[in-house]
Backbone as a printed PyTorch tensor [residue, N CA C, xyz], in Angstrom:
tensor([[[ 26.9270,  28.3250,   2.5790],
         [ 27.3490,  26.9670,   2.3860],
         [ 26.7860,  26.0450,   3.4820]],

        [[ 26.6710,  26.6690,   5.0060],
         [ 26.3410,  25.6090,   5.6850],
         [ 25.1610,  25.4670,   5.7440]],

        [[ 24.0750,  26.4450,   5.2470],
         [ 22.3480,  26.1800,   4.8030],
         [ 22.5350,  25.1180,   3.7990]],

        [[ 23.3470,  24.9110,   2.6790],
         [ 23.2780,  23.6210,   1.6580],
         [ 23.6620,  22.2780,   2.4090]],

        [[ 24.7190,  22.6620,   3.1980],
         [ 24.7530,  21.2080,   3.8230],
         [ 23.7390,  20.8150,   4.7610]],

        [[ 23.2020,  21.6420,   5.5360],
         [ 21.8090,  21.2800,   6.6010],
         [ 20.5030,  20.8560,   5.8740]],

        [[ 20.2230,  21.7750,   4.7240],
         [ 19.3260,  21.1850,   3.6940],
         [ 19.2630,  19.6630,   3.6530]],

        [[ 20.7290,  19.4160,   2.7390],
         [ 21.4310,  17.9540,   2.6880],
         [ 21.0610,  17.1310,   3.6420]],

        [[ 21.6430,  17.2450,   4.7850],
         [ 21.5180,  16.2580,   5.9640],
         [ 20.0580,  16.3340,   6.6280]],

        [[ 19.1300,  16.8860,   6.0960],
         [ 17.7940,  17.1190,   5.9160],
         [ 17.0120,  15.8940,   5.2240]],

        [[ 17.1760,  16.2260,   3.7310],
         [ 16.8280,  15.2020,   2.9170],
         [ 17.1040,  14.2610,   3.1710]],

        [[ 18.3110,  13.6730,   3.3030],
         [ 19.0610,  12.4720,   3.6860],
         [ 18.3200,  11.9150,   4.7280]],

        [[ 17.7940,  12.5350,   6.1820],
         [ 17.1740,  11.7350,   6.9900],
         [ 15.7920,  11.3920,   6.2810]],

        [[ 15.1620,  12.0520,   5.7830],
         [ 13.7400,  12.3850,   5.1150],
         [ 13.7390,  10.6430,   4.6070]],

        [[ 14.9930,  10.3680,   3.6160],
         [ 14.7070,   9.3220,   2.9220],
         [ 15.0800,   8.1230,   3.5900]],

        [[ 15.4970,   8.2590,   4.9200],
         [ 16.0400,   7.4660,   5.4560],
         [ 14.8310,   6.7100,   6.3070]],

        [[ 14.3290,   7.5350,   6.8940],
         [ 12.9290,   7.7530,   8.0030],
         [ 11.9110,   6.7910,   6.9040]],

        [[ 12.0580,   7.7680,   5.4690],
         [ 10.5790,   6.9850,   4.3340],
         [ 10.8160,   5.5100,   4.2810]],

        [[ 12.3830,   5.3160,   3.5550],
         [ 12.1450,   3.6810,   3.2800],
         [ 12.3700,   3.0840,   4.2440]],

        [[ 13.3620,   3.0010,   5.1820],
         [ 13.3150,   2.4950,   6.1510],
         [ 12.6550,   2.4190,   7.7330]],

        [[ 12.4020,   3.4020,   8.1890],
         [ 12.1420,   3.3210,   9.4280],
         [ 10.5210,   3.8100,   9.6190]],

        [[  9.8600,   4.3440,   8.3450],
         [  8.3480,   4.7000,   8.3200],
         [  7.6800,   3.2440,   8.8360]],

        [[  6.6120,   3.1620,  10.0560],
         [  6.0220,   1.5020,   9.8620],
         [  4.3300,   2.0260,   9.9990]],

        [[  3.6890,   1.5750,   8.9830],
         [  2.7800,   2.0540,   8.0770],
         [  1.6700,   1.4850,   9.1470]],

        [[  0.4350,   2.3700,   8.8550],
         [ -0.8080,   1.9750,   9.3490],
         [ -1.3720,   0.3300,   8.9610]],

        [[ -1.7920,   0.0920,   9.9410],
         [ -2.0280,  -1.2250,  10.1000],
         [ -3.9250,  -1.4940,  10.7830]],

        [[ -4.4970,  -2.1020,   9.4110],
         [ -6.2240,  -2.5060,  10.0290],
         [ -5.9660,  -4.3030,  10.7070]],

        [[ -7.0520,  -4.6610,  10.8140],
         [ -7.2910,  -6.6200,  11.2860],
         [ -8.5450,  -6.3220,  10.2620]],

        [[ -8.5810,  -7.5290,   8.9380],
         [-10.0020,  -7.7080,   8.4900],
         [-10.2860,  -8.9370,   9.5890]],

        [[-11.6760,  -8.4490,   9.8690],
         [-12.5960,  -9.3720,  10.3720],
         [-13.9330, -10.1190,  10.0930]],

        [[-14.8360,  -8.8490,   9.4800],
         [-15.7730,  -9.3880,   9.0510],
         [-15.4930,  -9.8320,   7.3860]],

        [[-16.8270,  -9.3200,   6.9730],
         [-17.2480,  -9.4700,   5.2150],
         [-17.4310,  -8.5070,   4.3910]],

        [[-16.7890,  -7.5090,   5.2720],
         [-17.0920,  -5.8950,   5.1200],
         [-15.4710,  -5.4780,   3.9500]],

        [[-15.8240,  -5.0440,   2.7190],
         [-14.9160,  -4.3310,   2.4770],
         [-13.5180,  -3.7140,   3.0370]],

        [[-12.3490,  -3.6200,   3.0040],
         [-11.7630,  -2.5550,   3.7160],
         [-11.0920,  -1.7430,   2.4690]],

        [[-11.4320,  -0.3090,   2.7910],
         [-10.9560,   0.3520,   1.8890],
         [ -9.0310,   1.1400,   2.1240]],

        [[ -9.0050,   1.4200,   1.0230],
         [ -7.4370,   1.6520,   1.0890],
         [ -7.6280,   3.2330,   0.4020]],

        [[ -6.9190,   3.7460,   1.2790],
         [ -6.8220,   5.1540,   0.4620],
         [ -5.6220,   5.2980,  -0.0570]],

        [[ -5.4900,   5.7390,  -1.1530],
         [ -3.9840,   6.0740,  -1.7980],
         [ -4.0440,   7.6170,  -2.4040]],

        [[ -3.2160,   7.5970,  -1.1290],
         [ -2.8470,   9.6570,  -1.3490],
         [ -1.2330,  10.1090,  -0.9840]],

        [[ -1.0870,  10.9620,  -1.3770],
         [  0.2610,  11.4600,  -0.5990],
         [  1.4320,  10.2980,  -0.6180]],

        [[  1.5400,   9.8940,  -1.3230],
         [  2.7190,   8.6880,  -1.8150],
         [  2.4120,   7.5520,  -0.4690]],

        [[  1.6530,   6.9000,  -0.3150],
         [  1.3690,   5.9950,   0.8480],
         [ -0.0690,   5.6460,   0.5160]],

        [[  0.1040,   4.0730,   0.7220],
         [ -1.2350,   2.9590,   0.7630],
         [ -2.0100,   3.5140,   2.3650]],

        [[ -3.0150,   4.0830,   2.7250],
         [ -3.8210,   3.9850,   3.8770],
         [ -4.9950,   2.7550,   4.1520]],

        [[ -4.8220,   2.5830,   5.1230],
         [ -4.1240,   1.3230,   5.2270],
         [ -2.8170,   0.7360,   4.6340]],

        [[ -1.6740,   0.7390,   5.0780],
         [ -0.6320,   0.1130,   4.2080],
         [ -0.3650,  -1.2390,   4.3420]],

        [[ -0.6990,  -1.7850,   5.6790],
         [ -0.7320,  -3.2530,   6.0010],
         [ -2.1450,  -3.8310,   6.6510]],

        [[ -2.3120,  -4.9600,   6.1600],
         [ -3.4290,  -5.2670,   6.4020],
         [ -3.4740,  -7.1640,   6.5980]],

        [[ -4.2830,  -7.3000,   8.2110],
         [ -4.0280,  -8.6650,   9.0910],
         [ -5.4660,  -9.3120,   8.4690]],

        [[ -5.2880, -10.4480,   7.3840],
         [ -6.1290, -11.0990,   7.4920],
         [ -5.8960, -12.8660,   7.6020]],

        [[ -7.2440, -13.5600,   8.1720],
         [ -7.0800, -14.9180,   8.5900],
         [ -6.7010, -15.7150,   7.1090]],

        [[ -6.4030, -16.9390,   7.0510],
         [ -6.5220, -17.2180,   6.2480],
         [ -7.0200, -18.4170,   5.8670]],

        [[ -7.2650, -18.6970,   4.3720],
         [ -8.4520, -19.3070,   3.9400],
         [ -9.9870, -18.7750,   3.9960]],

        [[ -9.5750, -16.9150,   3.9510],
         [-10.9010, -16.1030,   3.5980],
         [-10.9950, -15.4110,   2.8060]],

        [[-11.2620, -15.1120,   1.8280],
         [-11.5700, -14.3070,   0.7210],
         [-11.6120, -13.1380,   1.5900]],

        [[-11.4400, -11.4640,   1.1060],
         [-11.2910, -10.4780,   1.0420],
         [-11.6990,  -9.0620,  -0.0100]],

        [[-12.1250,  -8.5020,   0.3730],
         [-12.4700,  -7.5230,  -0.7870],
         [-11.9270,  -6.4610,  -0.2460]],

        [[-10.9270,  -5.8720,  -1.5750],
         [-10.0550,  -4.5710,  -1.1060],
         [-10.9140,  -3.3770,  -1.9610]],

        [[-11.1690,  -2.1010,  -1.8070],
         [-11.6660,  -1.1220,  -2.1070],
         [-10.3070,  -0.1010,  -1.8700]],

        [[ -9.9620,  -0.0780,  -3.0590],
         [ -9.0500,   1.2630,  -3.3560],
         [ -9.5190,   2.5120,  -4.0080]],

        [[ -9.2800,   3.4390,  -3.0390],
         [ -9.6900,   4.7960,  -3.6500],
         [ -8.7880,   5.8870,  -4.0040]],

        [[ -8.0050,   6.0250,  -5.2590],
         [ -7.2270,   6.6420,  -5.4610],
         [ -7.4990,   8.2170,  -6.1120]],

        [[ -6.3520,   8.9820,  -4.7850],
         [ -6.9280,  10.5370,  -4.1300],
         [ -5.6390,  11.0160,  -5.2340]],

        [[ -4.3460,  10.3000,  -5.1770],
         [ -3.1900,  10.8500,  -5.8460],
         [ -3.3410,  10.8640,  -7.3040]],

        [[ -2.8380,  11.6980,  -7.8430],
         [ -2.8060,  11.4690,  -9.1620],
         [ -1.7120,  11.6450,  -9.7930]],

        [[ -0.6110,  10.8000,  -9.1920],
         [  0.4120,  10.8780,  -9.7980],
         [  0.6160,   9.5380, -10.6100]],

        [[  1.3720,   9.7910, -12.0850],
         [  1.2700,   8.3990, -12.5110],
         [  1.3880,   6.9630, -11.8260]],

        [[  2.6830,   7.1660, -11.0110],
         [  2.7310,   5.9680,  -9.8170],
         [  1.9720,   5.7130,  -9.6340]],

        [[  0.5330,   6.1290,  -9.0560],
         [ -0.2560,   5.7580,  -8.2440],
         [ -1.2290,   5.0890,  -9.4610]],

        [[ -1.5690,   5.1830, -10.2380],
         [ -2.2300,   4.5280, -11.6170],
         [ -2.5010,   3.1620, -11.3940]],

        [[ -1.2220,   1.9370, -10.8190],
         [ -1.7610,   0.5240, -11.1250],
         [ -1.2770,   0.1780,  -9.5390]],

        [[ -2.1090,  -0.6670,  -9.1010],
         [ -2.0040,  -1.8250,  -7.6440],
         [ -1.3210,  -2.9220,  -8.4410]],

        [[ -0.5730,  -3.7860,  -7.6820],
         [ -0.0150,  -4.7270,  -8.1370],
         [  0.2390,  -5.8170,  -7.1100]],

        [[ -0.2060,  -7.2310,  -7.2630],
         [  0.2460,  -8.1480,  -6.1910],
         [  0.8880,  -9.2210,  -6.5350]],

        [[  2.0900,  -8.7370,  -6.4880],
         [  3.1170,  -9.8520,  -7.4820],
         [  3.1970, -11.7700,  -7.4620]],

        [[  2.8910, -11.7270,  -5.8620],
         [  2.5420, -12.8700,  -5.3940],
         [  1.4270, -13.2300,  -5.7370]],

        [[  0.2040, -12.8150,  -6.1220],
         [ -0.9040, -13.3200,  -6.3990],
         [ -1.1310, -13.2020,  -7.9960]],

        [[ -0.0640, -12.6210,  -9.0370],
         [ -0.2010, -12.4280, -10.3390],
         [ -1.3680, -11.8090, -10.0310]],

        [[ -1.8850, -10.2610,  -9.7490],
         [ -2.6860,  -9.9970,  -9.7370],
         [ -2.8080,  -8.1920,  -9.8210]],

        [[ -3.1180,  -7.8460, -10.9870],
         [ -2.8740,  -5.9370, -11.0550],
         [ -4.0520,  -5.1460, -11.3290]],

        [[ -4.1860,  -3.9790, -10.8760],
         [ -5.2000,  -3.6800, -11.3780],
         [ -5.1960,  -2.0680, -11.8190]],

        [[ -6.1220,  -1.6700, -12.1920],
         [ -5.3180,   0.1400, -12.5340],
         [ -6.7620,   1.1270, -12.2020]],

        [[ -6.2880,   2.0830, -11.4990],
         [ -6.8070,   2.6970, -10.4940],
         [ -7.3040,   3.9970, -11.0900]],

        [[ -8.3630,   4.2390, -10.9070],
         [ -8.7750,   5.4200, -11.8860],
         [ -8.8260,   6.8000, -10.3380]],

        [[ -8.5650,   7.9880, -10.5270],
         [ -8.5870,   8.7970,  -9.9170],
         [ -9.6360,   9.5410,  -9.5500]],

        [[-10.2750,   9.4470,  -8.1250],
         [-11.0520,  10.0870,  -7.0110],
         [-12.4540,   9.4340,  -7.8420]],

        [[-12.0220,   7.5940,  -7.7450],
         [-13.1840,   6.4620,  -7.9870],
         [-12.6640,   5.2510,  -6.8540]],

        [[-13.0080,   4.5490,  -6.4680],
         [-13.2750,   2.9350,  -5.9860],
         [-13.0670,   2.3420,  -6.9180]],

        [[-11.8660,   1.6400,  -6.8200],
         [-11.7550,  -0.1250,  -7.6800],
         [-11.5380,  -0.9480,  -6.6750]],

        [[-12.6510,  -2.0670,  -7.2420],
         [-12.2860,  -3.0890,  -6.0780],
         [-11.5310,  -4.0570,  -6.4740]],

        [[-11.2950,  -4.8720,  -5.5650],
         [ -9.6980,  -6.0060,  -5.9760],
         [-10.5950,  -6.9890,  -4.8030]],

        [[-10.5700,  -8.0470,  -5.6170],
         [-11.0700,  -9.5890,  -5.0780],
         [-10.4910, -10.2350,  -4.6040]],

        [[ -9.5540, -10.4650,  -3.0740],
         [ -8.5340, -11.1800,  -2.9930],
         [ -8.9220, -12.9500,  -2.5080]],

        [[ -8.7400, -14.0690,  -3.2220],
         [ -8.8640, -15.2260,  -3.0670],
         [ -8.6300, -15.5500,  -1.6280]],

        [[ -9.0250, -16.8500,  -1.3960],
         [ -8.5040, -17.5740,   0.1670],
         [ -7.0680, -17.2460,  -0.0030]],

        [[ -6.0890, -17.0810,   0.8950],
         [ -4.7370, -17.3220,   1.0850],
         [ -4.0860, -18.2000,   2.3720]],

        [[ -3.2150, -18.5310,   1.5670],
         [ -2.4320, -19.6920,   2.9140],
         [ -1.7450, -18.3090,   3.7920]],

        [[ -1.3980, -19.2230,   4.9490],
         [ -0.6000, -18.4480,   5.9830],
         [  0.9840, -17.8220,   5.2040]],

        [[  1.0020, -16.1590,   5.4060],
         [  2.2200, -16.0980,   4.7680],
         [  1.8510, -14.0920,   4.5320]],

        [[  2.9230, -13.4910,   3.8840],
         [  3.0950, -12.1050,   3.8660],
         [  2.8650, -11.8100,   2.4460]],

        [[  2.2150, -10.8150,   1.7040],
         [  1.9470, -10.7820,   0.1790],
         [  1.8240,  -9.2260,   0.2840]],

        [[  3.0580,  -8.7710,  -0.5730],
         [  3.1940,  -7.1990,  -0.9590],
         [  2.7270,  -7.0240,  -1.4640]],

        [[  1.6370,  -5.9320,  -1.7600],
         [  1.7380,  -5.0730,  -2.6680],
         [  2.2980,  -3.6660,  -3.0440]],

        [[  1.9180,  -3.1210,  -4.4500],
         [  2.6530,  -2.0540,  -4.5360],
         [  2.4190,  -1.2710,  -5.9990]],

        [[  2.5380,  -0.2380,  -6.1540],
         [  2.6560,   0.4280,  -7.3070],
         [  3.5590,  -0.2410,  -8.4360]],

        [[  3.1780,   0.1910,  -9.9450],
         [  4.3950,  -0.5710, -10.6610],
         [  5.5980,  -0.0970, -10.4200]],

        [[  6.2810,   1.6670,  -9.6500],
         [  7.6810,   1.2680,  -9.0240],
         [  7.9830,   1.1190,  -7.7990]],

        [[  7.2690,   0.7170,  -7.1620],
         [  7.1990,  -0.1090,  -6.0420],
         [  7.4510,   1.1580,  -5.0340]],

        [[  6.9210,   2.6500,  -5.3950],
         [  6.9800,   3.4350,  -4.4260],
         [  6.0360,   3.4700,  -3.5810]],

        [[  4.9910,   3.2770,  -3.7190],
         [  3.6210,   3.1550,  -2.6440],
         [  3.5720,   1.4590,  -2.6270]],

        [[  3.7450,   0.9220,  -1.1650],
         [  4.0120,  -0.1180,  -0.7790],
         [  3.0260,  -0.6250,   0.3420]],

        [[  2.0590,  -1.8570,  -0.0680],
         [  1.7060,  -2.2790,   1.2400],
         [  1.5030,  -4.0690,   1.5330]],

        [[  1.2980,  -4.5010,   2.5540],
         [  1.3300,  -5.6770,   2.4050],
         [ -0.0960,  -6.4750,   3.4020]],

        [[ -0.5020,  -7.6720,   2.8510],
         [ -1.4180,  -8.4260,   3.4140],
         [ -0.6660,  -9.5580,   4.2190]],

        [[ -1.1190,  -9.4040,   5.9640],
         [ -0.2320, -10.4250,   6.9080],
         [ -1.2990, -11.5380,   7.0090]],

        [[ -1.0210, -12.4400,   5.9460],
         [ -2.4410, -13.6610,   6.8580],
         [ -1.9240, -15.0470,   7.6390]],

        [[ -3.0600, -15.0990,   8.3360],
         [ -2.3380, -15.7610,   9.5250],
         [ -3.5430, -16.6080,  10.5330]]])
């Protein structure tokens, strides 16, 4: 019985650590250069990403997972989705943006990342 409860209080931190307290890899775009995003293992690589704003951006997603989740990018703020074919590059065109934070994310919002421009 007390291996089921240690299990328990196992998991419990597991999910605690994931949604809350995980703080995700972080690039700076600078140049004109692509930055690519890997999506593997339930996590955006790169998950956050610092760009200026009023610069266009080109995201290169390469999706390693093949779990349905991982299938579509989505940027709710920018009305903007796209669907990700497995162990290929899709690129995603991101417009100038004003100063401000823009999530993205899988359609259930389990693989999560966001653009800081600024």
């Amino acid at each position: 019985m007390a291996i089921i409860n240690l299990v328990g209080v196992a998991l419990i931190g597991l999910i605690v650590w994931w949604f809350w307290l995980y703080k995700p890899t972080q690039v700076k775009a600078g140049g004109d250069e692509p930055i690519t995003i890997v999506v593997e293992n339930g996590v955006y690589l790169p998950a956050q990403i610092q760009l200026p704003a009023g610069k266009a951006i080109t995201l290169r997603f390469l999706r390693k997972d093949e779990s349905p989740c991982a299938e579509v990018v989505q940027f709710p703020g920018l009305e903007l989705a796209k669907s990700l074919a497995v162990d290929k590059s899709t690129t995603v065109e991101i417009p100038p943006l004003e100063a401000g934070e823009y999530d993205f994310h899988c359609q259930m919002q389990m693989y999560r990342g966001k653009l800081v421009v600024g």
